[in-house]
Phi, psi and omega in degrees: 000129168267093182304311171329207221002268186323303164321346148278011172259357195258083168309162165239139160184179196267162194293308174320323176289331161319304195257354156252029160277110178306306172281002155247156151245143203268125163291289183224183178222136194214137161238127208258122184223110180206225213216065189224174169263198201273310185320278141026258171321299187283345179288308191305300182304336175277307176298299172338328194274327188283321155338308196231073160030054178237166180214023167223161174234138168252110165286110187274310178213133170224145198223127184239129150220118150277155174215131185242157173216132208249153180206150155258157195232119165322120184241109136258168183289106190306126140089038174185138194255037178254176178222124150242175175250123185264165190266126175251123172269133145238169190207115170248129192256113134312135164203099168266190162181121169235107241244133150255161205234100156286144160221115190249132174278342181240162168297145183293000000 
């Protein structure tokens, strides 16, 4: 599905400015957690608005933790039945949020 056209109808605000707001109604409140970066995250959050007819997003809660870890790792050696070892860096990226999905009759 091609989501760009729809996503230009899709505001950000904080939820609390949302729900004191007369000309929205709140649908639902939903949270996206995964192994996504911030860019990621909101596009998943966008599609989630368009999915349930909404058209603001209230941001509620947002949590980022990166983590790195250094480890060693078994490499073997082509045509020899020795392993060395590399020393690897990883990283692992966490990311929630959690948005209620407004439907406002007017622009944000």
């Amino acid at each position: 599905i091609n989501y760009s056209n729809k996503f230009q109808n899709i505001d950000f605000s904080s939820s609390k400015y949302l729900k004191g707001n007369p000309d929205c109604i709140s649908i639902i409140r939903v949270k996206v957690l995964g192994s996504l970066s911030y860019d990621e995250l909101m596009y998943e959050l966008k599609k989630r608005a368009v999915t349930m007819g909404g058209n603001a997003i209230g941001i509620h809660d947002l949590r980022e933790n990166k983590e790195i870890t250094y480890a060693n790792q078994e490499i073997e050696v082509e045509n020899s039945l020795d392993v060395r070892y590399a020393y690897m860096k990883q990283t692992n990226l966490l990311s929630s949020v959690t948005a209620d999905i407004f439907k406002c009759k007017s622009g944000i």
